[in-house]
C-alpha positions as CSV (number, residue, x, y, z in Angstrom):
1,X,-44.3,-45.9,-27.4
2,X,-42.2,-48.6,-25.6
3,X,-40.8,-51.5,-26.7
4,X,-44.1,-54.4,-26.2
5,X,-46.3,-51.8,-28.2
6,X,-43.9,-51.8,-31.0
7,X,-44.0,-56.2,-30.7
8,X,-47.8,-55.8,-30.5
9,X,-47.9,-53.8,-33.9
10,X,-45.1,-55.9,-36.0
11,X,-47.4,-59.2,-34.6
12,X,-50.7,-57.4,-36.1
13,X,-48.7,-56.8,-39.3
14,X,-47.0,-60.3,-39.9
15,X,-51.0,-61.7,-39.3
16,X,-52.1,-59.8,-42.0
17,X,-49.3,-60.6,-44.2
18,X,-49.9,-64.5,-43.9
19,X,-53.4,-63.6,-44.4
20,X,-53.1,-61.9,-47.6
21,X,-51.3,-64.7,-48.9
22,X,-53.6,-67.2,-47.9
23,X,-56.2,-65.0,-50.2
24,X,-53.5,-65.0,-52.9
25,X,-52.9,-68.7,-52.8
26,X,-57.1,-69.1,-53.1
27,X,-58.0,-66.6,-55.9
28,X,-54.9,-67.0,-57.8
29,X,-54.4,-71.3,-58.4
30,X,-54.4,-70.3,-62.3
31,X,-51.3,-68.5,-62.2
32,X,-48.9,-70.8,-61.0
33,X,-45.8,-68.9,-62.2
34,X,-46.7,-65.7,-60.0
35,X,-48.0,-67.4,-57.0
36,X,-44.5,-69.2,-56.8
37,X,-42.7,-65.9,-57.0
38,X,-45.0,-64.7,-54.5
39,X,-44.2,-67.3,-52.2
40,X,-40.4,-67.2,-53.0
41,X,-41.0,-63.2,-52.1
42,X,-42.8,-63.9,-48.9
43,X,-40.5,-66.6,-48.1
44,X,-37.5,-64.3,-48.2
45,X,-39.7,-61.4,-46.4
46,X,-40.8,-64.1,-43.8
47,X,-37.4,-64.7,-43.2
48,X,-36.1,-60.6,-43.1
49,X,-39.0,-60.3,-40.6
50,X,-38.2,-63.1,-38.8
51,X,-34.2,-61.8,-38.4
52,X,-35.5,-58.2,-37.6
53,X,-37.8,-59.9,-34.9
54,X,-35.2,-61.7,-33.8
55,X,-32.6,-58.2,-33.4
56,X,-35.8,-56.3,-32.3
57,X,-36.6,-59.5,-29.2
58,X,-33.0,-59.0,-28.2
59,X,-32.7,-55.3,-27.9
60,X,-36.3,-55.8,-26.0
61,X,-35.1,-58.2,-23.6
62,X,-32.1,-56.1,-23.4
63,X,-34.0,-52.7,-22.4
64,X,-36.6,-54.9,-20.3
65,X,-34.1,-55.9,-18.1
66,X,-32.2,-52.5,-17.3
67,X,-35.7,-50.9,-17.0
68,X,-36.7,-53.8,-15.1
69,X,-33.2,-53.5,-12.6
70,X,-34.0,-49.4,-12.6
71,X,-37.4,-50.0,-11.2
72,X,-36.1,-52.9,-8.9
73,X,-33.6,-50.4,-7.7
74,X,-35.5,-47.5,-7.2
75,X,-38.6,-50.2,-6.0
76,X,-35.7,-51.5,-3.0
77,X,-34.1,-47.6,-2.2
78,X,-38.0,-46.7,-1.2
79,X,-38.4,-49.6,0.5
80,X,-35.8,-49.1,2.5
81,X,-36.9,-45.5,2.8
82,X,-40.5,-47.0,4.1
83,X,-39.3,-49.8,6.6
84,X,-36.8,-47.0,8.4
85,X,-40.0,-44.9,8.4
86,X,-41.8,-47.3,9.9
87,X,-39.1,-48.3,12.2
88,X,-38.5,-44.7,13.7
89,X,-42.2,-44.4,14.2
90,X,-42.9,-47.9,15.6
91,X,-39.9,-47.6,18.2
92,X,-41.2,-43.7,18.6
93,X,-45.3,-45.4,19.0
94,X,-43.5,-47.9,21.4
95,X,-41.8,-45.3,23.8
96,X,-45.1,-43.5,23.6
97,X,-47.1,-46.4,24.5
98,X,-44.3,-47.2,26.9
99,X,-44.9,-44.1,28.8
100,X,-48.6,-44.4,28.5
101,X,-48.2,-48.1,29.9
102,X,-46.2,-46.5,33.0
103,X,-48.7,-43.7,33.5
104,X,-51.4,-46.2,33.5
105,X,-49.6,-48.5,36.2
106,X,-49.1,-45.5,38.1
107,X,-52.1,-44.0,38.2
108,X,-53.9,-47.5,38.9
109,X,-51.6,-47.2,42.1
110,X,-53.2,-44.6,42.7
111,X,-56.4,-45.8,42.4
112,X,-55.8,-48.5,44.8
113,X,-54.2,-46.5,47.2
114,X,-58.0,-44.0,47.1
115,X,-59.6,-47.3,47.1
116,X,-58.2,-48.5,50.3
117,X,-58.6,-45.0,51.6
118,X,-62.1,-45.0,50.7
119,X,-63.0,-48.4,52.2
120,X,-61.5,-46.5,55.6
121,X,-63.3,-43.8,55.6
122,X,-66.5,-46.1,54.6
123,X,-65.6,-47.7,57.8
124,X,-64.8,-44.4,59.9
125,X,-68.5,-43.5,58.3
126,X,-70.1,-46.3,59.9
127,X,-68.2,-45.6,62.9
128,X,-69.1,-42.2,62.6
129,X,-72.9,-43.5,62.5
130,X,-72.6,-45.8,65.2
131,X,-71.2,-43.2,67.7
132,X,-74.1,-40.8,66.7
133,X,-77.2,-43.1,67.2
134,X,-76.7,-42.0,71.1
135,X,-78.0,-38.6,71.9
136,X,-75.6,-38.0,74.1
137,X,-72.6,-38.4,71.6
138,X,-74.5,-36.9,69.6
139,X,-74.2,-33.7,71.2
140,X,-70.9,-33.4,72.1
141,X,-70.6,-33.8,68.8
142,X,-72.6,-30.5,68.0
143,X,-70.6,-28.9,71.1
144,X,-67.1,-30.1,69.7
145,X,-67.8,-28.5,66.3
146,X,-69.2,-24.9,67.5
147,X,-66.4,-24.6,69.6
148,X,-64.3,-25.0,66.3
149,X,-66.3,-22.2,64.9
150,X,-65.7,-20.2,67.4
151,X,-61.6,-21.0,67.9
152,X,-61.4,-20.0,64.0
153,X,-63.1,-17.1,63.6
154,X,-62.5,-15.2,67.4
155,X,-59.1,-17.0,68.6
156,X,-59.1,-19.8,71.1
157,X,-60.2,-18.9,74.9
158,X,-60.5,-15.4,73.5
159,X,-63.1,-14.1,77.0
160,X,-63.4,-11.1,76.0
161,X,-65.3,-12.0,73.1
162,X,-67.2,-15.6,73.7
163,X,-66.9,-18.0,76.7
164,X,-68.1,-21.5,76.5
165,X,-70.4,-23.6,79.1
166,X,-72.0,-20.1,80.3
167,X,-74.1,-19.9,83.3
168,X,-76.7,-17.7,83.4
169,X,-78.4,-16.4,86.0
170,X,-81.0,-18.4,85.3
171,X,-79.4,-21.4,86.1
172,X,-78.9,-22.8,82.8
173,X,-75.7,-23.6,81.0
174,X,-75.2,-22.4,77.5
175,X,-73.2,-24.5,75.3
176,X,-71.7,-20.8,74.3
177,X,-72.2,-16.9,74.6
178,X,-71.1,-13.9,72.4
179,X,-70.4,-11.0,74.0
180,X,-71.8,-8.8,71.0
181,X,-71.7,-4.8,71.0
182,X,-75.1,-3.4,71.7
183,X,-78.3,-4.1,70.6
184,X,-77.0,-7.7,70.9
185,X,-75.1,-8.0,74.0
186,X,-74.7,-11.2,75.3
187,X,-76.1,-13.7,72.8
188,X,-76.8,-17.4,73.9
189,X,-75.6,-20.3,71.6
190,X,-77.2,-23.5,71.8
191,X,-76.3,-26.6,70.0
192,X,-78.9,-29.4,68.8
193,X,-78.9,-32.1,66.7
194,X,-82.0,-33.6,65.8
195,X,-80.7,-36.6,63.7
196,X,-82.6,-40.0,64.4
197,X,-86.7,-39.1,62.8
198,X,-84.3,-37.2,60.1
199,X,-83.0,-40.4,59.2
200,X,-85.9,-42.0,59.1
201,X,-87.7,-39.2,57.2
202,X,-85.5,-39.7,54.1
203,X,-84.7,-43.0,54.1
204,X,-86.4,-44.1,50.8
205,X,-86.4,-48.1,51.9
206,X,-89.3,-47.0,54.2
207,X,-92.5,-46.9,53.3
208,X,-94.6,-43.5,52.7
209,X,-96.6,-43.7,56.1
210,X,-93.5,-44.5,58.1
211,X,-91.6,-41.5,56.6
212,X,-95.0,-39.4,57.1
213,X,-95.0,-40.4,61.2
214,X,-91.2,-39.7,60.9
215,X,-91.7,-36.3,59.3
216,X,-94.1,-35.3,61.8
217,X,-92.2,-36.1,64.7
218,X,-88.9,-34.4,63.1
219,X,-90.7,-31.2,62.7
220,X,-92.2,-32.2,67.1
221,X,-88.3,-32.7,67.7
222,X,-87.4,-29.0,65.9
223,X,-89.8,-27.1,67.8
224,X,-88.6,-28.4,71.0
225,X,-85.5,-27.6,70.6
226,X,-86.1,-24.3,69.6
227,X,-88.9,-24.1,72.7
228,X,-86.1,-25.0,74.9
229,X,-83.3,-22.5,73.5
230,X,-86.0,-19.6,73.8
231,X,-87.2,-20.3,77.1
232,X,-83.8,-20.9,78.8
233,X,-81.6,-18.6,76.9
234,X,-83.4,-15.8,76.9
235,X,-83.5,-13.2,79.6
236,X,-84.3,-9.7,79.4
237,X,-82.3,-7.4,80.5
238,X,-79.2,-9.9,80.6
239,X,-78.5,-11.3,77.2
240,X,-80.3,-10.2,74.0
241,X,-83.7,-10.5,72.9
242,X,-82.5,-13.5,70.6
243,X,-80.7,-16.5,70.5
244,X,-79.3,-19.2,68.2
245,X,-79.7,-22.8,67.3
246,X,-76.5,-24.5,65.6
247,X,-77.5,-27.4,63.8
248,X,-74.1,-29.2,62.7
249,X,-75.6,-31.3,60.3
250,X,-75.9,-29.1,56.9
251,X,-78.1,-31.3,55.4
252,X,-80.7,-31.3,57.8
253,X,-80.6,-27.3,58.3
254,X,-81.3,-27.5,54.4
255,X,-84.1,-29.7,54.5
256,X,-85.2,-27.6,57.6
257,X,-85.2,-24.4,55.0
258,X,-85.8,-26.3,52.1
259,X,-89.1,-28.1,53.0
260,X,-90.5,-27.1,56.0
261,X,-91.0,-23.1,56.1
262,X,-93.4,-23.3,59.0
263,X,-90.3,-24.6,61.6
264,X,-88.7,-21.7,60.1
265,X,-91.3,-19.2,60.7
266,X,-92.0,-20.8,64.0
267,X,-88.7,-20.6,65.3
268,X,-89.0,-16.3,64.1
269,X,-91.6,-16.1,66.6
270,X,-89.4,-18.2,69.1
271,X,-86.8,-15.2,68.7
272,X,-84.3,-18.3,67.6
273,X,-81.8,-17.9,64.4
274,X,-81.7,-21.3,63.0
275,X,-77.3,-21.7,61.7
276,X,-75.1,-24.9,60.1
277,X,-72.0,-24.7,60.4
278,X,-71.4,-22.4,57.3
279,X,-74.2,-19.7,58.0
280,X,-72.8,-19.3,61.5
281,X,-69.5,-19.3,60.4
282,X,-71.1,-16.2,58.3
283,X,-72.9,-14.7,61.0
284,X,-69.8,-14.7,63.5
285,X,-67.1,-13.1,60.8
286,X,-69.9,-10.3,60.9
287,X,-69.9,-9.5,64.3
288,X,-66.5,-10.2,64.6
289,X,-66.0,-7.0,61.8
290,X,-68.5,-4.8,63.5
291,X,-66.8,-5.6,66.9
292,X,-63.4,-4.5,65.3
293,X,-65.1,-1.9,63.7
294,X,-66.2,-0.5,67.4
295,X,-62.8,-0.9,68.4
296,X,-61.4,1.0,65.6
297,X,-63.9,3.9,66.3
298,X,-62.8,4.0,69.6
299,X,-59.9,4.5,69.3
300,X,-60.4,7.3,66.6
301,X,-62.3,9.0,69.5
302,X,-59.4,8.8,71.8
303,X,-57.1,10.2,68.9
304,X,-59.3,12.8,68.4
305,X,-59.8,13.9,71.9
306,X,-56.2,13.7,72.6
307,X,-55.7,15.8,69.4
308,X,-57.7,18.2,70.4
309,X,-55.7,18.6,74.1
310,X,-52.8,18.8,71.8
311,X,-54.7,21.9,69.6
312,X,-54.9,23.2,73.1
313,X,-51.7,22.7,74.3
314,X,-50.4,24.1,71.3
315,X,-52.6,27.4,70.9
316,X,-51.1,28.1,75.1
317,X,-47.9,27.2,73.8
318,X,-48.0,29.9,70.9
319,X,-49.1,32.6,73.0
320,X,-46.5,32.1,75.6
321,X,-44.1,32.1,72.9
322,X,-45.1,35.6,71.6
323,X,-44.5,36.9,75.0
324,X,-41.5,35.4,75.0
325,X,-40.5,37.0,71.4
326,X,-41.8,40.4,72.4
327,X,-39.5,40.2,75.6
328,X,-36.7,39.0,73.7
329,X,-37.0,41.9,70.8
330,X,-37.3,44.3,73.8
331,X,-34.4,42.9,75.7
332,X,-32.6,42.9,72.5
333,X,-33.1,46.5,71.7
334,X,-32.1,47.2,75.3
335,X,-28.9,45.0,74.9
336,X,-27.8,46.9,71.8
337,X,-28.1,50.4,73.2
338,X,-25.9,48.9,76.0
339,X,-23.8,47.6,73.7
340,X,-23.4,51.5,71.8
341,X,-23.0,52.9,75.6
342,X,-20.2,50.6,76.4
343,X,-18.2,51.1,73.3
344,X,-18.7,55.2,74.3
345,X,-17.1,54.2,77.9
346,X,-14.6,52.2,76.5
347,X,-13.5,55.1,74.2
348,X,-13.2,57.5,77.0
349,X,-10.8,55.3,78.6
350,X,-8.6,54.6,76.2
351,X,-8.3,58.5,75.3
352,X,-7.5,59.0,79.2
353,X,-5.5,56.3,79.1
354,X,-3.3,58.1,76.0
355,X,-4.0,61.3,77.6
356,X,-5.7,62.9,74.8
357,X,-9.1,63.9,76.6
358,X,-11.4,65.5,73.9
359,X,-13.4,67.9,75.4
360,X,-16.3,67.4,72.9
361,X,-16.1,63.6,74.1
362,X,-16.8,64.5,77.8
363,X,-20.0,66.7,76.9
364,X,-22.4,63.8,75.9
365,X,-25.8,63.1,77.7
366,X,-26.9,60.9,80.2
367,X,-30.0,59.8,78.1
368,X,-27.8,58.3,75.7
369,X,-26.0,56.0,78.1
């Protein structure tokens, strides 16, 4: 119970103290003898209580304040705890947001710097589109990116596999040739770059019956170019019984494929393989494999044959040598009976050298010399 409880209760009591003699002083006007003892009594306990409240007010005050410096104390040591709290994270948040701050600038930087490269290559675009408006341009375009192709995936001025600008006998230049292992042979490539009713074809600002008219003459260009490819660069008996048709432009070989089957099919029956730039990159790494693969057979032909005038070679060489052997283990036999007929000799002359002829020594026969 602290101390303002124990102030609460005395209160309540002294109320119903002066209460009770208010009741007295009422019911009991007859008897003034007793009522002025009573008073004398409550006069005297009035002035007890008011001492004790008095001692009791002090001592409160007293404990109010330590309690009251305590709490201040303790109130001020976790303050102090909480501001250098927040102080380490604020200057923690603030090197954080610093960093972020620098990121940001940086990276914004960077922005501008893709921005600016961006609005060049928006202009190089429109270049780009300005230098392919004319047919011409336009194809050595096409030209300048098969010949790419073909550096990359065969070496550059590698003759023995492509040429460029081929005559044939014809009389017609091919923008390329592959000189493909058989059934191919020589195999024509032609670049084409039907680009201006393409444009027009998917250019949504148009209206349906100009993109229809454009549609249909795209699919008119197509099969001209293919017409072209197959009757010029085609020749029995001289290059293979196909050609190709590089489109540069992937986009329009995929609207080719993607919407108009029938210049696919068409170009079949043409003999024509329609390519972009990544499915004849394709097709050339897989004759450039089964090229290699030809050479590598070849070559395990020669080894062969050469091992097998080695087996050859080898099996002569083994015979001989047994001839050899068998002379040499006769030869050798003959070499040590030689030997035992030379050590006889030399025996007799050292005995007729010492004088000491032993006539058993003289009787030996002829077949053992």
């Amino acid at each position: 119970m602290t101390g303002l409880d124990i102030l609460i209760i005395v209160l309540i009591g002294v109320s119903l103290v002066l209460n009770i003699i208010m009741l007295i002083r009422f019911k009991s006007q007859n008897d003034n003898k007793n009522t002025l003892d009573l008073i004398e009594r409550l006069g005297k306990f009035e002035v007890s209580i008011n001492k004790d409240f008095g001692e009791f007010k002090g001592n409160l005050s007293k404990d109010i304040e330590e309690h009251f410096d305590k709490v201040n104390n303790k109130l001020e040591t976790k303050l102090n705890e909480i501001n250098n709290k927040v102080n380490t994270r604020i200057d923690e948040n603030f090197e954080k947001t610093n960093k972020t701050f620098i990121n940001v600038l940086e990276r914004l930087s960077k922005i501008d710097e893709a921005q600016k490269k961006i609005d060049n290559l928006s202009v190089d675009i429109v270049s780009l589109e300005n230098i392919l408006t004319d047919k011409k341009t336009r194809g050595i375009f096409g030209e300048v990116n098969l010949y790419n192709i073909l550096k990359n995936i065969f070496g550059e001025k590698n003759d023995l596999i492509y040429k460029t600008q081929y005559k044939l006998s014809n009389g017609y230049i091919a923008d390329s040739v592959i000189f493909a292992p058989p059934p191919l042979k020589t195999l024509a490539i032609d670049s084409k770059f039907p680009l201006e009713n393409y444009r027009a074809m998917v250019d949504k600002k148009k209206s349906d019956l100009e993109r229809s008219l454009a549609s249909k003459q795209f699919k008119l260009d197509v099969k001209k170019h293919i017409d072209a490819i197959s009757n010029k660069y085609i020749i029995e008996g001289e290059t293979a019984n196909q050609s190709m048709m590089f489109i540069p432009a992937e986009a329009i070989f995929a609207e080719i494929n993607a919407y108009h089957s029938d210049l696919v099919e068409y170009a079949y029956k043409k003999r024509v393989w329609l390519t972009s730039p990544t499915t004849l990159i394709s097709t050339l790494t897989m004759i450039m494999m089964v090229i290699q693969n030809i050479e590598r057979d070849k070559y395990t032909s020669i080894i062969h044959e050469e091992l097998n005038k080695l087996g050859i070679e080898f099996t002569r060489f083994k015979e001989r040598f047994d001839k050899l052997s068998k002379s040499i283990l006769t030869v050798n036999k003959d070499v040590e009976a030689f030997s035992i007929t030379t050590d006889k000799i030399k025996k007799k002359f050292d005995n007729i050298s010492s004088a000491k002829v032993d006539r058993e020594l003289l009787d030996y026969d002829d077949d053992t010399i």
